[in-house]
VEXPA-96355 format. One record per residue: residue number from 1; x, y, z of N, C-alpha, C in turn. Coordinates in steps of 0.1 Angstrom, whole numbers, plus 2048, in hexadecimal, padded with zeros to 3 digits. Layout:
N
SITE  rovex  n.xx  n.yy  n.zz  ca.xx  ca.yy  ca.zz  c.xx  c.yy  c.zz
SITE    NUM     X     Y     Z      X      Y      Z     X     Y     Z
...
# end
This chain:
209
SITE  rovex  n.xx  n.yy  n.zz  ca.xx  ca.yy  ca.zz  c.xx  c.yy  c.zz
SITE      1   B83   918   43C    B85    926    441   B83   928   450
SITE      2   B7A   91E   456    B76    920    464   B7B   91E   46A
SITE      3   B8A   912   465    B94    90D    46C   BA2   915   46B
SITE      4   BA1   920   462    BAC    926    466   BAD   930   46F
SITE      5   B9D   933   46D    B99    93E    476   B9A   939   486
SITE      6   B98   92D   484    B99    92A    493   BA6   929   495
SITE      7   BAE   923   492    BBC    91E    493   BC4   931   497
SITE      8   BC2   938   48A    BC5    947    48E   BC2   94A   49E
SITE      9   BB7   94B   4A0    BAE    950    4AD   BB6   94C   4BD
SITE     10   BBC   93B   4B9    BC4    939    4C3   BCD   939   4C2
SITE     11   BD1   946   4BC    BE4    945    4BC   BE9   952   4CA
SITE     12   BEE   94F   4CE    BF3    958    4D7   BF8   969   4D2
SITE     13   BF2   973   4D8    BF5    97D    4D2   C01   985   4CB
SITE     14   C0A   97D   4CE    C17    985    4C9   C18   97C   4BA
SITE     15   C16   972   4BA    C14    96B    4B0   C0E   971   4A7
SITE     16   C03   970   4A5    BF8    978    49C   BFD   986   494
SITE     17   C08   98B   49E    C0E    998    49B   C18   995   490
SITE     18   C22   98A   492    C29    982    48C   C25   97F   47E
SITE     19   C1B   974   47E    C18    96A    473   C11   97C   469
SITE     20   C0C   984   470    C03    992    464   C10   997   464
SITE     21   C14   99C   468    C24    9A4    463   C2C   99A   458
SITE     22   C2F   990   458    C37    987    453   C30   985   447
SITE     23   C24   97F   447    C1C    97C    43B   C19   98D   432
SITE     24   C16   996   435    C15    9A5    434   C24   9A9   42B
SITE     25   C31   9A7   434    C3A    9AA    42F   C3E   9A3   420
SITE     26   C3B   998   421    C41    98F    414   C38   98E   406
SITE     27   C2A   991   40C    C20    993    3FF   C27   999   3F5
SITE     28   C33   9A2   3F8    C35    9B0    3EF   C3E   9AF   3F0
SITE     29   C49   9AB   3F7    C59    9A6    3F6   C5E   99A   3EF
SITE     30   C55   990   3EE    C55    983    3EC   C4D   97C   3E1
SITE     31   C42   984   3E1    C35    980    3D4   C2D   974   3DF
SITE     32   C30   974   3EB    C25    966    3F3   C15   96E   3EF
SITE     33   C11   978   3EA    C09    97A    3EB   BFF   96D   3E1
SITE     34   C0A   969   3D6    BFD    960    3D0   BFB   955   3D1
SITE     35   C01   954   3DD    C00    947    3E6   BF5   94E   3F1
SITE     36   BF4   956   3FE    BEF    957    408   BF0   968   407
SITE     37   BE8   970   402    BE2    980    3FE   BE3   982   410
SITE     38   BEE   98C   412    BEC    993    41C   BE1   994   423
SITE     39   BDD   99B   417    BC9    9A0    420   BC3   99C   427
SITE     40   BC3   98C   421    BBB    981    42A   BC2   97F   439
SITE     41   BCE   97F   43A    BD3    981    447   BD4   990   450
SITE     42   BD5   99C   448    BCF    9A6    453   BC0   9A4   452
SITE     43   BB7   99E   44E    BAA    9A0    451   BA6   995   45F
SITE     44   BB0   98A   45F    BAF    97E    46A   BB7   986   476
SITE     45   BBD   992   477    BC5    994    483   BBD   99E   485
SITE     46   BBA   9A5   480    BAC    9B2    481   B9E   9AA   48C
SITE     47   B9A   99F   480    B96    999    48B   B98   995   499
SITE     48   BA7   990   498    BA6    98A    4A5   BAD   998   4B7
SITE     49   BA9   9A5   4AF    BAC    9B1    4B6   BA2   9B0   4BD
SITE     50   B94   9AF   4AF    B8A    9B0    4BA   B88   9A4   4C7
SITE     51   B8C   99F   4C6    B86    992    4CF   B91   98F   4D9
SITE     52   B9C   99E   4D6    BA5    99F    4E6   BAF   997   4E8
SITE     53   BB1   98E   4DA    BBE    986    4D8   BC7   98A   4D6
SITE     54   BCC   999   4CF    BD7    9A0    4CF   BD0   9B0   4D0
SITE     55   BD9   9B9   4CE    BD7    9C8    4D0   BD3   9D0   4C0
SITE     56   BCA   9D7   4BE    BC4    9DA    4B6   BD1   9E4   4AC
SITE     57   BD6   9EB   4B6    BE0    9F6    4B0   BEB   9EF   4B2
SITE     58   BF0   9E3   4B6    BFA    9DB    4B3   BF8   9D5   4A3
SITE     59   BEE   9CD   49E    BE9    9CA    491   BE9   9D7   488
SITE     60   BE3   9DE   48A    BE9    9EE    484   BF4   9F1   47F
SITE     61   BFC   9F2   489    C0C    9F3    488   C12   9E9   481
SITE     62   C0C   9DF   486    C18    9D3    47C   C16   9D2   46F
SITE     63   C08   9D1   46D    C00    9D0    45B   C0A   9DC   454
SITE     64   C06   9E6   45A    C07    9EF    453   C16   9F5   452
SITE     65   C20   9F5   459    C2F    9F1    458   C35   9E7   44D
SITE     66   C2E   9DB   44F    C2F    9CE    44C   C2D   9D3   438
SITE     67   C22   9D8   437    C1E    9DD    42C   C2C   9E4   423
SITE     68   C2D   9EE   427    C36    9FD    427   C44   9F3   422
SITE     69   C4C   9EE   429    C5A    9E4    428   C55   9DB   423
SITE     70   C4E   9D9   421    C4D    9C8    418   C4E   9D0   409
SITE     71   C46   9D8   405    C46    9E0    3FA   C53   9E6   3F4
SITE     72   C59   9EB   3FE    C66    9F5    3FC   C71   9E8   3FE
SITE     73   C71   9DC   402    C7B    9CF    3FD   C77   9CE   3EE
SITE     74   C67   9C7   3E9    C64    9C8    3DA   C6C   9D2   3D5
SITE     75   C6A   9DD   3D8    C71    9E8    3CC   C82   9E8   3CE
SITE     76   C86   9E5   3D6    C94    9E5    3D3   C97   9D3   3CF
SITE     77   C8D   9CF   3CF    C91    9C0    3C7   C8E   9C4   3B9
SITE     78   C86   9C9   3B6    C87    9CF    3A8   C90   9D6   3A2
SITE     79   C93   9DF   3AB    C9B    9E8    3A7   CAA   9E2   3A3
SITE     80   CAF   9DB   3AC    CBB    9D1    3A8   CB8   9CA   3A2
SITE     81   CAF   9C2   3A0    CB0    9B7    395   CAB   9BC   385
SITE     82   CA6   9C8   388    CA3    9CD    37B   C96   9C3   376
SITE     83   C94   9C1   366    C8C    9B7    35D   C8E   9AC   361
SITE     84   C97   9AE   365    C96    998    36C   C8F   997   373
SITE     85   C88   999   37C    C7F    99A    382   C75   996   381
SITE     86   C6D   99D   376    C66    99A    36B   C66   98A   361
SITE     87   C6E   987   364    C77    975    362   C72   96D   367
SITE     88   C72   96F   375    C6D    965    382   C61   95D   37D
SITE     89   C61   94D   382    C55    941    37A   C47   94D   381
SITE     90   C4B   950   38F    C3D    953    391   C33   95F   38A
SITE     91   C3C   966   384    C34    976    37B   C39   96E   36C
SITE     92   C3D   966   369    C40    960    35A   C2F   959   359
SITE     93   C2A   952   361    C1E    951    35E   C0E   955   360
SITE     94   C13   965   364    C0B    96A    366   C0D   979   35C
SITE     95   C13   975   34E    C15    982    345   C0A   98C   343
SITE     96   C03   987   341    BF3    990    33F   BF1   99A   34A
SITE     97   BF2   993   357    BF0    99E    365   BFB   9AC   364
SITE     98   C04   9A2   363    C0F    9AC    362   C16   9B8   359
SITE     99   C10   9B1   34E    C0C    9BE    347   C04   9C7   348
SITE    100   BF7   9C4   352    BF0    9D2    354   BF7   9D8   35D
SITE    101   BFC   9D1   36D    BFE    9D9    371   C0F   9DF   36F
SITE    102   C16   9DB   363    C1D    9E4    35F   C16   9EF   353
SITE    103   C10   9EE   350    C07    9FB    348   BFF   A04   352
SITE    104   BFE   9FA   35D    BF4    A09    366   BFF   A13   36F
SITE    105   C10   A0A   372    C17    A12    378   C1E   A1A   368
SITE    106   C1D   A17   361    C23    A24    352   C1B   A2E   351
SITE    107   C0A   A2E   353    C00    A36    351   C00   A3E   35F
SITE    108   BFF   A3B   36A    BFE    A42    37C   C06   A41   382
SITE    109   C14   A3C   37D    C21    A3D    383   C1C   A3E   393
SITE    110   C1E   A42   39B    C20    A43    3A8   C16   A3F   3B2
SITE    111   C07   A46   3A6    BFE    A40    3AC   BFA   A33   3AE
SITE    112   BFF   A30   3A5    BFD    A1D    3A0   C01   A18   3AB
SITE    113   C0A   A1B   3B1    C11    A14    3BC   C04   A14   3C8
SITE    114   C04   A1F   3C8    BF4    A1F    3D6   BE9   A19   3D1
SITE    115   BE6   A17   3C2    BDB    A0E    3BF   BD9   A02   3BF
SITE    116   BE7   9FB   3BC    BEA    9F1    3BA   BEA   9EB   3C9
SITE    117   BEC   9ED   3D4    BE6    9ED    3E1   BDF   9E4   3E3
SITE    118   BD5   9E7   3D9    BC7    9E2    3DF   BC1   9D7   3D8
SITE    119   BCF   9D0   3CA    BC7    9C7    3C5   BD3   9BC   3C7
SITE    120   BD0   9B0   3CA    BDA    9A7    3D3   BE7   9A7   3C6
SITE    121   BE2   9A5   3B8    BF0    9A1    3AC   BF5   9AB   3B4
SITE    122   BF1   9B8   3A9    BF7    9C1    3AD   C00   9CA   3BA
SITE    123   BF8   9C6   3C7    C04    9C5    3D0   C0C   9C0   3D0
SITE    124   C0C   9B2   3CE    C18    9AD    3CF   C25   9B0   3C3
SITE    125   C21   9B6   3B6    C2C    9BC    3AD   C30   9C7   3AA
SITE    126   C25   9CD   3B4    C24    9DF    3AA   C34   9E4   3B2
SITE    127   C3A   9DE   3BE    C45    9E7    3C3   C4C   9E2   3BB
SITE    128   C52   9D8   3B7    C5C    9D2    3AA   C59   9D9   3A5
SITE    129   C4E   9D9   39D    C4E    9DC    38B   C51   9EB   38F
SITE    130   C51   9F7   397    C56    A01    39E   C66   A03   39F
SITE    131   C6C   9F6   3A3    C79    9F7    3A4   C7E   9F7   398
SITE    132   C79   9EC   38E    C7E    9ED    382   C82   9F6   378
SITE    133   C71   A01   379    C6E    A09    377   C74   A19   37B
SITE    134   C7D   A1A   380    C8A    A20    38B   C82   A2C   38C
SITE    135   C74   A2A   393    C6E    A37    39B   C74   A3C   3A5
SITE    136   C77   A45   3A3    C7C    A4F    3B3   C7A   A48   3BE
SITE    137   C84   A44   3C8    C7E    A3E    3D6   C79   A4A   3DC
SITE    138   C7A   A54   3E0    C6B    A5F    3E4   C63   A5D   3E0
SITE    139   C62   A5C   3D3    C52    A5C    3CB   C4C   A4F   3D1
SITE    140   C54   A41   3CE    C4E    A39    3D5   C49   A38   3DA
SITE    141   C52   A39   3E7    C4E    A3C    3F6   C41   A43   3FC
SITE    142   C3F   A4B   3F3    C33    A58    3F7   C28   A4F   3F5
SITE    143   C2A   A46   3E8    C1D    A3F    3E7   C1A   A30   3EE
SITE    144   C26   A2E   3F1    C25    A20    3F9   C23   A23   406
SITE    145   C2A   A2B   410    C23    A2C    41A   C17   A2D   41C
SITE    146   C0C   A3B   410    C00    A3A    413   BFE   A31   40E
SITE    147   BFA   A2C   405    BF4    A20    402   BF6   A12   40F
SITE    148   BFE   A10   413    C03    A05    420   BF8   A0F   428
SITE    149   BFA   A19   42C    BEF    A21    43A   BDF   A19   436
SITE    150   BDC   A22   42D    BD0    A20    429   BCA   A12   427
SITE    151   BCF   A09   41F    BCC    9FE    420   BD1   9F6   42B
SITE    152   BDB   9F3   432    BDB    9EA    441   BD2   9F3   44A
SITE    153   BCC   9FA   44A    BC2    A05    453   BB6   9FD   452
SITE    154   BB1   9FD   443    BA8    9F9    43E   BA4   9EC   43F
SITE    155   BAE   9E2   43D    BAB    9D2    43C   BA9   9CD   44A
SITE    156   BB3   9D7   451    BB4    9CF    463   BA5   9D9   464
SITE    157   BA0   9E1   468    B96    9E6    468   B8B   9DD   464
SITE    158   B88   9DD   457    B7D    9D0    457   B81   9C1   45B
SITE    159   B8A   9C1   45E    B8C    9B1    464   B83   9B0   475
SITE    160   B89   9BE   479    B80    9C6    48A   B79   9C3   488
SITE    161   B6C   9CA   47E    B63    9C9    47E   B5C   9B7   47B
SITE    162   B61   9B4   474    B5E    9A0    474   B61   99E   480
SITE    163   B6C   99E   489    B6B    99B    499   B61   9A2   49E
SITE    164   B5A   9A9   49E    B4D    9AE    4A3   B41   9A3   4A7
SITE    165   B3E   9A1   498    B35    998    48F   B39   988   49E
SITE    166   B41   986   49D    B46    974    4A2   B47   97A   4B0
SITE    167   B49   982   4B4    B45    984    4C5   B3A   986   4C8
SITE    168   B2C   989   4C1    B1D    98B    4C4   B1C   97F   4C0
SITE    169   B1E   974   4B1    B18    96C    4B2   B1E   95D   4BE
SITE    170   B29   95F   4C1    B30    95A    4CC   B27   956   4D9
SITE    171   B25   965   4DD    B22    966    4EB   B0E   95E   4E8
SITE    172   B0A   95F   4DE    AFB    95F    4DE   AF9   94D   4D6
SITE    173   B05   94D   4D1    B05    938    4C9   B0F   933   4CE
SITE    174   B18   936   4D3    B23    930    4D4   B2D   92F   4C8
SITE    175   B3D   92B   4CE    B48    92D    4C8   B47   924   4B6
SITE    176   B3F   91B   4B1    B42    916    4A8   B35   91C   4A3
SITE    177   B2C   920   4A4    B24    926    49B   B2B   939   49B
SITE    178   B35   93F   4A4    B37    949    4A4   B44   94A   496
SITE    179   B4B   938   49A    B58    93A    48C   B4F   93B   480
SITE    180   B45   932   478    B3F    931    46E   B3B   93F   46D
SITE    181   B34   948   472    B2F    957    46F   B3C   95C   469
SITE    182   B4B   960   472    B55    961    471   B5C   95E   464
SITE    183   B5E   955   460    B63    94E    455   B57   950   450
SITE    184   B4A   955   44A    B42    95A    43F   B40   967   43E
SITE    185   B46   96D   448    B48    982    444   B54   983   43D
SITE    186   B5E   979   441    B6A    97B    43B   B6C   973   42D
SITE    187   B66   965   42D    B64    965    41E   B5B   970   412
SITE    188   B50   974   41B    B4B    981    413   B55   988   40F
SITE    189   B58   98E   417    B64    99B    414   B6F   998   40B
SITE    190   B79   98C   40F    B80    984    404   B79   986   3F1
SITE    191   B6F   981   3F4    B66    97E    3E6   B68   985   3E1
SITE    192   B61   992   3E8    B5E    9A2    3E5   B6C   9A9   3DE
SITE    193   B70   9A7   3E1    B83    9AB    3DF   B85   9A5   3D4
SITE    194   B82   998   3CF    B88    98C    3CB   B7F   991   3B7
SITE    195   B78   995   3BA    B6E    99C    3AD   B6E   9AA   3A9
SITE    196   B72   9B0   3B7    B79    9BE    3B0   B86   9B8   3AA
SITE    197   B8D   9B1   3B0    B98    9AE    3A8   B96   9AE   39C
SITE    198   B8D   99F   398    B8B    99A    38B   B86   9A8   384
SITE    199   B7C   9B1   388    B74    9BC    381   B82   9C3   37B
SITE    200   B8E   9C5   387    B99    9CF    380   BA2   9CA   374
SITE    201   BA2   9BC   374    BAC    9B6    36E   BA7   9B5   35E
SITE    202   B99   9B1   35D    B90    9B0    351   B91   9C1   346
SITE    203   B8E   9CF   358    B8F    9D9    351   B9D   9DB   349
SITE    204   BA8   9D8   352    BB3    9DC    34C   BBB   9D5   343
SITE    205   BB1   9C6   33C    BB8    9C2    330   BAB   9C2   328
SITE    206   BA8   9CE   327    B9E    9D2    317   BA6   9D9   30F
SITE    207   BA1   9D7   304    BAE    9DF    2FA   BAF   9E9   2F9
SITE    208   BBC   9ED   2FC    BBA    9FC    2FF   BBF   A06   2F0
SITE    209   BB9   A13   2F0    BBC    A18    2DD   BC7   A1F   2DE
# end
């Protein structure tokens, strides 16, 4: 982890803007999320705002853009492909997931979409299973933008705050004991995410009456 953090840290700042927009956009256009979860990359560009490698409200803007159209590609990939979609090897072996969070967008319709936000499966499907589902593109929209605000606000925000953390212990140990601190706020927070996941996924395959 310390090495990607570092490798991140020296990328030139237009870059950084790049690789979180790109990676951001396709979690949710593409399904890369179950390969490399967005999150983890606005939380490494958040970081590296603080520490003056790119611009704070440049990472802002991109996450959270990047969010918004990556989402609203998923839903019109849904929407044109319909149930086939639903076909694809990568959601064929993950049937169980996908059934919750098609039961949670049947039950909260619109809201699902802004909930689903926040948990990496579900980002990455809830705008398909939306398109499939031939929700209103306004209704959509209403919920994917906030949801994209709120959460890219949120992730790059505590990413800030971990660049905080690696610039005090930086300036007071130096650069390889400031990555190790770095790469262990962000594995925290990863974790932390990583067990609300599991807590949501357990909730939402109990039998329901």
């Amino acid at each position: 982890m310390s090495g990607l953090v570092d490798r991140l840290l020296g990328l030139p700042g237009w870059l950084v803007l790049l690789v979180a927009g790109l990676v951001v956009f396709a979690e949710d256009a593409l399904f890369v999320g179950f390969v490399l979860p967005g999150e983890t990359v606005a939380l490494l560009a958040g970081a590296a705002a603080k520490l003056g490698h790119v611009s704070l409200t440049g990472v802002l803007i991109v996450v959270v853009v990047a969010a918004i159209v990556g989402d609203t590609v998923g839903y019109e990939v849904g929407r044109h492909l319909g149930p086939r979609v639903l076909q694809l090897p990568v959601l064929r072996t993950r049937r169980s997931r996908l059934d919750d969070a098609q039961d949670l967008l049947a039950r909260r319709g619109g809201t699902a979409v802004f909930l689903g936000r926040w948990i990496a499966f579900f980002r990455a499907v809830m705008p398909a299973l939306a398109g499939v589902a031939r929700m209103p593109y306004p209704r959509f929209l209403a919920f994917n933008a906030a949801g994209g605000l709120a959460w890219g606000a949120a992730v790059v925000l505590v990413g800030y705050v971990a660049g905080a953390s690696y610039a005090r212990v930086e300036q007071s140990l130096g650069r390889d004991a400031a990555l190790a601190v770095l790469a262990l706020v962000l594995v925290a927070v990863v974790v932390w995410r990583v067990r609300g996941r599991r807590r949501a996924a357990r909730s939402g395959s109990r039998p329901r009456s």
